[in-house]
Structures are given as C-alpha cells and as structure tokens.
C-alpha positions as CSV (number, residue, x, y, z in Angstrom):
1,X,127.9,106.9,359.2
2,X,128.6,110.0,361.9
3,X,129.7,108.7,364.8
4,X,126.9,110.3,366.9
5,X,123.8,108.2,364.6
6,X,126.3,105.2,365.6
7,X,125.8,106.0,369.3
8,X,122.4,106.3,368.5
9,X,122.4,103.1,366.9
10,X,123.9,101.0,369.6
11,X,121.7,102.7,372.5
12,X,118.5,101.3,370.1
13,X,120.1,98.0,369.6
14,X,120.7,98.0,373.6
15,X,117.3,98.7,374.6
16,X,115.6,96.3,372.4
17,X,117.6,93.4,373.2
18,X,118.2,94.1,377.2
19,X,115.3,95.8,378.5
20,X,112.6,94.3,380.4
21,X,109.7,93.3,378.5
22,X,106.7,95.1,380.6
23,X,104.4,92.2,381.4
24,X,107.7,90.8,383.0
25,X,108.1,93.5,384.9
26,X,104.9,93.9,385.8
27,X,105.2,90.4,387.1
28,X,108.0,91.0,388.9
29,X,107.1,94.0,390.8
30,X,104.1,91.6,392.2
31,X,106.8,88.8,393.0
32,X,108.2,91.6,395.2
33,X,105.7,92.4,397.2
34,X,105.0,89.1,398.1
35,X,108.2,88.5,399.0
36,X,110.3,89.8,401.9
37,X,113.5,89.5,403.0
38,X,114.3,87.9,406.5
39,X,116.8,89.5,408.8
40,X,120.2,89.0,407.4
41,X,119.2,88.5,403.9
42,X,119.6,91.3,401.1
43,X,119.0,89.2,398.1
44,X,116.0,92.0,396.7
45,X,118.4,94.7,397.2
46,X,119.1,94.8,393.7
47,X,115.9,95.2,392.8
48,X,115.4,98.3,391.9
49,X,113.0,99.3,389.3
50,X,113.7,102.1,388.1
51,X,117.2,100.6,386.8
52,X,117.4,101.3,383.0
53,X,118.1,97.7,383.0
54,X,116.6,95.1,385.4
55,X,118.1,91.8,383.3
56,X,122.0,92.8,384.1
57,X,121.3,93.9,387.5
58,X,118.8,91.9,389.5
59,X,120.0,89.0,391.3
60,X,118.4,85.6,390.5
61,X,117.5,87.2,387.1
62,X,118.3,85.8,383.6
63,X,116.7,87.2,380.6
64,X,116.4,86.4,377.1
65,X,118.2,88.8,374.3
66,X,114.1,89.9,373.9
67,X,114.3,90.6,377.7
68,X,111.9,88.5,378.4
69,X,112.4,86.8,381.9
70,X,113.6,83.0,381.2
71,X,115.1,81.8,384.2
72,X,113.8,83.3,388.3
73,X,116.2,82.1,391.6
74,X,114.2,83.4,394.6
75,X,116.3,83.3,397.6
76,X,117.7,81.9,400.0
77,X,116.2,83.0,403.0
78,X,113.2,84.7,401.8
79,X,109.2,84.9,403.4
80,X,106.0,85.8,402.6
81,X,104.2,83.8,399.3
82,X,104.5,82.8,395.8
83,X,102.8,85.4,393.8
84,X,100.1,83.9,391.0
85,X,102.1,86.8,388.8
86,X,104.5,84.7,388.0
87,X,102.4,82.6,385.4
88,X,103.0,86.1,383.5
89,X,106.7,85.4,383.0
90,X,106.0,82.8,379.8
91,X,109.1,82.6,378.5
92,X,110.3,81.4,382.0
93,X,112.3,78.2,381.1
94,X,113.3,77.5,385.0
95,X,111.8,78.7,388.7
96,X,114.0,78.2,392.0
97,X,113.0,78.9,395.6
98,X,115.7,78.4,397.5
99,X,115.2,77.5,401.2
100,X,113.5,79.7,403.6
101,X,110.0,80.1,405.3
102,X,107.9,81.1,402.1
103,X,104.1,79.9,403.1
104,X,100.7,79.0,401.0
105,X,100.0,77.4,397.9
106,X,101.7,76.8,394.6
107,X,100.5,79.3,392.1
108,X,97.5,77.7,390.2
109,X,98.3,78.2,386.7
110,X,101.5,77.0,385.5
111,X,100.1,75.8,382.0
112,X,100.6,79.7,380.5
113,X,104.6,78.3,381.4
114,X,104.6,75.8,378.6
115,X,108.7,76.1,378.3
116,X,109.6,75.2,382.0
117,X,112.3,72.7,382.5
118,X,113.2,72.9,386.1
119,X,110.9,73.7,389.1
120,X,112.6,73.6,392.5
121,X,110.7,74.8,395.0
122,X,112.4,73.4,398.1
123,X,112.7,73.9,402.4
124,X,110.2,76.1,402.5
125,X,106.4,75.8,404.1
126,X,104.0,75.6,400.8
127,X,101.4,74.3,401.4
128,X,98.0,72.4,399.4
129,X,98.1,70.1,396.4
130,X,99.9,70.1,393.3
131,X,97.7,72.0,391.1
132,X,96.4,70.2,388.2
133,X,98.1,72.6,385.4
134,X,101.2,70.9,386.4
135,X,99.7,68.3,383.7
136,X,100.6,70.5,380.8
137,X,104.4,71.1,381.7
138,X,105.6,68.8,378.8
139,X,109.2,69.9,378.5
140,X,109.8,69.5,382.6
141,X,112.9,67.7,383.1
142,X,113.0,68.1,386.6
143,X,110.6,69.2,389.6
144,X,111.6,69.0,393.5
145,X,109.6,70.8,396.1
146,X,110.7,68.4,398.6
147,X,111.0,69.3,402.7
148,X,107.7,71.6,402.4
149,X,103.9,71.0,403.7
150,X,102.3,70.0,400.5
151,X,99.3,67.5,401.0
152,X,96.6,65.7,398.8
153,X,96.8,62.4,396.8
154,X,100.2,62.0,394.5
155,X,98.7,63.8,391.0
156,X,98.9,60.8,388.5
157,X,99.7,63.1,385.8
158,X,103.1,63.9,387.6
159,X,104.6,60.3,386.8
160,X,103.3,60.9,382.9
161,X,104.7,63.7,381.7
162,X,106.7,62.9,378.8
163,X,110.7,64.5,379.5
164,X,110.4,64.3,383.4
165,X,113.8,62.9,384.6
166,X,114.1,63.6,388.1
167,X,110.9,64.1,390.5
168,X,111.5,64.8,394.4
169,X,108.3,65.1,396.6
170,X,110.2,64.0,399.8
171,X,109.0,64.8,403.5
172,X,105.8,66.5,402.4
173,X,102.4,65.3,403.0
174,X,101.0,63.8,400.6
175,X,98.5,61.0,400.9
176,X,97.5,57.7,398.8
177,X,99.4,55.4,397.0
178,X,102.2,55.8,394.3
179,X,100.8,56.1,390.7
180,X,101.5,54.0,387.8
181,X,105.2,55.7,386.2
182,X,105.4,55.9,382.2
183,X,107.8,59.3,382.6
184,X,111.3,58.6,381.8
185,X,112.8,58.9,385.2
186,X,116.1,58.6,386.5
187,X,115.6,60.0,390.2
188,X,112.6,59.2,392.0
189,X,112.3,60.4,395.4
190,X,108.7,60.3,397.5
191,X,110.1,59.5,401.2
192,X,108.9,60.8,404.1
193,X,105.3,61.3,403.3
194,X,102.2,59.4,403.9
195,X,102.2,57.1,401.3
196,X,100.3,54.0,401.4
197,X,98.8,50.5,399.2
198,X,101.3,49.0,397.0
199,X,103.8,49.3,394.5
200,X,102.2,50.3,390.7
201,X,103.1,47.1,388.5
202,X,106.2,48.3,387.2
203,X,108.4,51.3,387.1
204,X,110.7,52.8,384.3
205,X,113.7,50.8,383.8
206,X,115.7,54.0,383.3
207,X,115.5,54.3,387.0
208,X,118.9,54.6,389.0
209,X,118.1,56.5,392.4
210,X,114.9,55.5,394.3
211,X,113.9,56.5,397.6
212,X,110.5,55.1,399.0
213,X,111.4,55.3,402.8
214,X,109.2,56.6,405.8
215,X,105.8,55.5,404.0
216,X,103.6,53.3,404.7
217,X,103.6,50.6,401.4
218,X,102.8,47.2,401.9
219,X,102.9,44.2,400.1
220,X,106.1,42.6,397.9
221,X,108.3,44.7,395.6
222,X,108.0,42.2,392.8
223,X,107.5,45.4,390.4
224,X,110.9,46.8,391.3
225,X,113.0,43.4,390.0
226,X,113.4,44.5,386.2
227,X,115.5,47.4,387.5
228,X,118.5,45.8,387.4
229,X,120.4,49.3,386.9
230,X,119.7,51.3,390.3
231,X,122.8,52.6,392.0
232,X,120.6,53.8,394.8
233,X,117.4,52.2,396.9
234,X,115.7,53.3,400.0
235,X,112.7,51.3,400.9
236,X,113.5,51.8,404.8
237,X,110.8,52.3,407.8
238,X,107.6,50.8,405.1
239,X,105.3,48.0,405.2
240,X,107.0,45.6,403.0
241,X,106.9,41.7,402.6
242,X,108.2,38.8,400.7
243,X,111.4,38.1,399.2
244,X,114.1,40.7,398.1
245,X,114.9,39.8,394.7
246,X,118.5,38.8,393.6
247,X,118.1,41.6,390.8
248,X,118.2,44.3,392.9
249,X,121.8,42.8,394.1
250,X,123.4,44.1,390.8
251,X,127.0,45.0,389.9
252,X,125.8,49.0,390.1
253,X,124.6,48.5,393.3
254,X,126.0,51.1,395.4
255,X,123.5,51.6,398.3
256,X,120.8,49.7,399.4
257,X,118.3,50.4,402.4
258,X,115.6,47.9,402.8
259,X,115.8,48.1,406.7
260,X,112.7,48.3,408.9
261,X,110.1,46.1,407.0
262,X,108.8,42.9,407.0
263,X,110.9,40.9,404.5
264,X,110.9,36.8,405.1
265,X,113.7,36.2,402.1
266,X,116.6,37.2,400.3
267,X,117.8,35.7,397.0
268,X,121.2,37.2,396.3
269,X,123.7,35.2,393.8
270,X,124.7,38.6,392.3
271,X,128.6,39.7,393.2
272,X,128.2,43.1,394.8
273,X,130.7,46.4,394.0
274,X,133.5,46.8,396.6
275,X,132.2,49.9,399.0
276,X,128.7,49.2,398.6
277,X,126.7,49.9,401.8
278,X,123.5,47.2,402.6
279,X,121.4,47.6,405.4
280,X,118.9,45.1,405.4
281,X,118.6,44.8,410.0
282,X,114.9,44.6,411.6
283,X,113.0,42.4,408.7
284,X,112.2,39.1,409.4
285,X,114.8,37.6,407.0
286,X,115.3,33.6,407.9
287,X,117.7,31.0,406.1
288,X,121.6,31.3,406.1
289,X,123.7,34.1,405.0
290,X,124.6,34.9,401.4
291,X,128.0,34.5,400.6
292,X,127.9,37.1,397.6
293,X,126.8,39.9,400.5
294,X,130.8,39.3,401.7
295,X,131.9,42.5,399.2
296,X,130.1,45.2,400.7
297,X,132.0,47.7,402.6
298,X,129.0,48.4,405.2
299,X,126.6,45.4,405.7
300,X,123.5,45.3,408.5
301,X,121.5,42.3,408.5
302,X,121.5,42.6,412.7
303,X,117.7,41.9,413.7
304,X,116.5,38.8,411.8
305,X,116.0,35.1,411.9
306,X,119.3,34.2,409.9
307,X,120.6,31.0,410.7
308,X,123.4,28.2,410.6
309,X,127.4,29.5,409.9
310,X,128.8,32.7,409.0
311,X,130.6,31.9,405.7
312,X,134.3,31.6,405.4
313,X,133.9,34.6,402.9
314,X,132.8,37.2,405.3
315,X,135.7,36.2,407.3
316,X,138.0,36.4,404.6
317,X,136.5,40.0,403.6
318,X,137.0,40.9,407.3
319,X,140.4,40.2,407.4
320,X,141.7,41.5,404.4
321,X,139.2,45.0,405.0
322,X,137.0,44.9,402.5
323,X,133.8,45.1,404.9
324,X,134.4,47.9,407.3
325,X,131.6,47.1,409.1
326,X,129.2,43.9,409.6
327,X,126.5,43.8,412.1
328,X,124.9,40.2,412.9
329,X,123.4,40.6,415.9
330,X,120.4,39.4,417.6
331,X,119.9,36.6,415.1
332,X,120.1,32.6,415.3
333,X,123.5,32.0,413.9
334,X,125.5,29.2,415.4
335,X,129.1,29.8,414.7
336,X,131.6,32.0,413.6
337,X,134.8,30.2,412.2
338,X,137.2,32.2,413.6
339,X,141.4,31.2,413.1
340,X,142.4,32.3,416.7
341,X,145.3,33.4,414.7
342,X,144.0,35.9,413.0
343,X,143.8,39.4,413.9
344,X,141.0,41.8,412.8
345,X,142.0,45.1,411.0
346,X,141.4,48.2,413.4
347,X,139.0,49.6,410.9
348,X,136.6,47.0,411.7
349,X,133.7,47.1,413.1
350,X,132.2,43.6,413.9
351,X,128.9,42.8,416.0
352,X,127.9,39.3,416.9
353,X,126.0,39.4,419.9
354,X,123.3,37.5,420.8
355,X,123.1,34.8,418.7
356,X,123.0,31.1,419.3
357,X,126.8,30.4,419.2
358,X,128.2,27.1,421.6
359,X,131.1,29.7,422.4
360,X,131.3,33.5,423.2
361,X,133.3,34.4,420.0
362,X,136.6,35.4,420.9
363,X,136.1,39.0,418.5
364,X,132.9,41.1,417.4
365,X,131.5,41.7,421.0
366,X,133.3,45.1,421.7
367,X,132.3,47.1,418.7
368,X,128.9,46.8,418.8
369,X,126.5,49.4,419.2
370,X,126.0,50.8,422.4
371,X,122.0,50.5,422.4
372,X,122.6,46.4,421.9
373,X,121.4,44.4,425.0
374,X,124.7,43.2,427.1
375,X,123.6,39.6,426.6
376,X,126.9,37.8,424.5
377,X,124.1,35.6,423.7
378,X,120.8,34.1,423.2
379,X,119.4,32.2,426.0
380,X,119.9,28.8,425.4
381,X,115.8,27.9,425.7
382,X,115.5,30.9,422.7
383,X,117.9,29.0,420.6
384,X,116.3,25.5,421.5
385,X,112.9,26.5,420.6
386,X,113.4,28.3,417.5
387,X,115.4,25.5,416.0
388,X,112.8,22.9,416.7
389,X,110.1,25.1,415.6
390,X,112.0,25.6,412.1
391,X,113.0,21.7,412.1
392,X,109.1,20.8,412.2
393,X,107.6,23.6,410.6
C-alpha cells in the first residue's frame, strides 16, 4: 500500500466517522440563531461552521463515531429561545440548558428524540406546559427544568414513564394536584409551585429524596408511610393534617422538614441517625415529647401544643453534644430537669422560652432566636386554661 492511498485512506475514514451529519447541522445552525450570547459570555464562539469538523470543536458538543449529534450543553448564560430544530438531532441521547434568561416554550416535539436520557433545562424563563410528547420519552432517566415559569396541570404521563429516576419541577408554576406515581423514582422534587388536593394513594417505595414544600396539599400523608427508605423529606409551608407516622422516623433518616402545617400528632418510636436535622415548629403537634427525637443533631418542634416534661434524654444528648441545637419554645411544657451542676457545651443552642415552667430555667433563654417574644414565659392564665381545657376535653 503507497503511503499516499494510506493518507488517502485515513482522511476517508476521518470524515466518515467525525463529520457532522447534515440534518445535525442543519439543526444546529437554527439552535444558533435562536440563541445569543449575553455580555460576558463566549460559549458560541466556537461555533463556527465552516470548521471541517464541528464534533471536536464546538463547545457543549458530543457526537457519535457517525457524527451524529448525541449529547447538546447550551450555556451558561445564554438568551433568546429553544429552537423546534432540535427535534432534528435524533440520536440526541442528552439536552442541557444551563442557567441564564432563555424565554418561551419547550419545543413541542420531543417524541422524534426517542433515545433521550437526561433533559435539564434549568434557571431559565420557559415558559407554558409540558408538552404532551414528553409521553413517548421511555428511556428518560432524568428530567429537571426546575427554577423556570412553566405552568399548566402536572402532565400524568410524567410520573409513568417507565426508567424515570429523578424528576425536578421545582419553583415553576404549575397548577393541580400531584398524579398517581408508577415511574421508578428516586428523586422527587415539585416544591415551590401551586400544587394543591391531596397526596395520590401511594408513591414508589424506591423513593429516597422528596420535596413537596411551598404548595398548597391538604389532607394526611398516610400514602407516604410505606417509604420507610427516604433520606430526605420536605413537606414544609403546605396544608397538611393528621399524624406524622413513626415510619417516616427511620434509621436513614437524614433530614426531615414537615414545618409550617397543620399536624395534631406524632408517633415516633424509631431511633433516629446521629446528625439528622428535624424541623417539625408551627404545626399544632400536642402530647409529650418523644424520647427517640433525642439523637438528632438539629431538632425544632418550637410552635406547638407539646406538653408535660422534657425527657431526661434530650438533656443527656445536650450535654454530651449530640443535638447542637433544640428549639422548644412557645409550647406548654412544664419543666426542664436541669442538674444545676451541669454545664451546657458552647456549641449549643437551646430555646425554652415561653412555656409553662413553675421556674425560669436557669439555661436555654439566651440562645434563642432573636424574632422570639421577650416573654421567659407563658402567662400563667395561658397555662391555666389550656391545661383544663385538655383535662376535660
């Protein structure tokens, strides 16, 4: 073989497995010009198309050994729109937009993009519904267009789709109530929208990160209590009532926000992990405290109807600093047994304020937080009439 038909030979071979497919580029040419760069950015700088050779030189490009386009990261700082071209690029196997102020809708036809895996469209302003070819995507493993405008009921055929692992819709605008879940998910995340009704019957047990916060659901989370594997659960600033079930205080659990409801119960036996953080302050929570809360690291139950003693182990886990912080004010609780010998770790922080204590305790009054009312306690007549009411009610 002459050396010059080998040259030859390798430019072919180059060519036909580097060079850019021309529908792709086609497409991209139209992603251009929808897209600009804002001042300070220079990500399309390297777009330039009359390169021999668009896959090895375009930033956010990856192509496959066809040159076919399989994986487009737009960004950051990028406006103008998403252009329907890119429903060309089919072999496109992942689509990122990273943050910036791209406007308007999602393109509409993602079903010619049968072999997408990741979609993250996120901190932009898109706005409109999830279009409905979204339903076809059956190899999607993960989709986030979270912190964007999006509005319109939650699609049902999101929570379907048969390899979705990880969905994030949070702070959008979307409307209704949460659908019924057979995907496999691990990560669900629909906070800050406009949520509302009540929980579907039941949700994957696969689950381990939940966020549900800044809605507004009602009614009791009775579907959530076979998920005894989450790690993390935000169902702050909703709607909710009921009891909190003893399930949810697992041996994984490793955050927990249920703050801002209306909860009336809590039924925790369970042993929680050492640096766990539970906020569970402004519910309506009544009865005493649970022992087993004593191994957080972080607990609030501050702004409730708890009543009776602080147990001896919340004392004991202050002392030897395994909670770093506990926050009980503005509840009913009558005493904190307190060895005037001991001495509280400087890490602490300790609120007891406003309770219904016979004595100011002699620690947890100077660490609280400044927007607590200067009261060291709760009117005596507050104290009187609550426990009579609970005594005959």
């Amino acid at each position: 073989m002459s050396y010059t038909f080998f040259l030859l030979l390798l430019t072919l071979v180059h060519s036909t497995f580097s060079s850019l497919a021309p529908t792709d580029q086609a497409a991209l040419e139209s992603i251009r010009d929808s897209l600009t760069d804002m001042p300070g950015s220079a990500f399309f700088s390297t777009w330039d198309f009359t390169t021999p050779d668009p896959c090895s030189t375009f930033s956010g490009l990856t192509c496959t050994s066809l040159g076919r386009v399989s994986a487009l990261s737009l960004g950051p700082n990028l406006s103008g729109s998403l252009s329907p071209s890119i429903s060309n690029l089919t072999h496109l196997t992942q689509l990122v937009l990273y943050p910036g102020l791209v406007t308007g809708p999602l393109p509409s036809r993602f079903d010619t993009l049968p072999l997408l895996r990741v979609i993250s469209l996120t901190r932009n302003r898109l706005t409109g519904p999830i279009p409905n070819s979204f339903s076809s995507l059956s190899y999607l493993h993960t989709l986030d267009l979270s912190y964007n405008q999006l509005s319109g009921s939650l699609p049902p055929f999101l929570t379907t789709l048969p390899r979705l692992k990880v969905l994030v819709l949070a702070s959008n605008r979307f409307s209704d109530n949460v659908k019924p879940v057979s995907s496999p998910l691990f990560h669900l995340d629909l906070k800050m929208n406009q949520i509302s009704g009540q929980l579907p019957p039941s949700f994957p047990i696969t689950l381990r990160y939940l966020s549900l916060a800044g809605n507004s659901i009602s009614g009791t989370i009775t579907p959530l209590e076979p998920l005894t594997d989450l790690t993390y659960i935000d169902l702050s600033m909703n709607q909710f009532t009921g009891a909190i079930p003893n399930s949810l205080f697992g041996s994984t659990t490793s955050s927990m926000f249920l703050q801002r409801n209306n909860f009336t119960s809590i039924n925790a036996t369970s042993l929680l992990p050492q640096g766990s953080v539970i906020d569970l302050s402004h519910n309506s929570i009544s009865g005493e405290l649970p022992p087993s809360l004593a191994g957080a690291e972080s607990l609030f139950l501050n702004n409730n109807r708890f009543t009776g003693d602080i147990p001896e182990e919340y004392i004991k886990s202050l002392i030897n600093g395994t909670i770093k912080t506990l926050f009980l004010q503005h509840n009913y609780l009558t005493r904190f047994p307190w060895n005037s010998g001991s001495q509280l770790p400087d890490s602490v922080s300790l609120c007891l304020s406003y309770n219904c204590m016979d004595t100011d305790p002699v620690v947890g009054l100077s660490t609280c937080p400044i927007e607590v009312a200067p009261l060291l306690s709760r009117p005596a007549i507050q104290c009187s009439r609550f426990y009579n009411h609970s005594s005959t009610g």
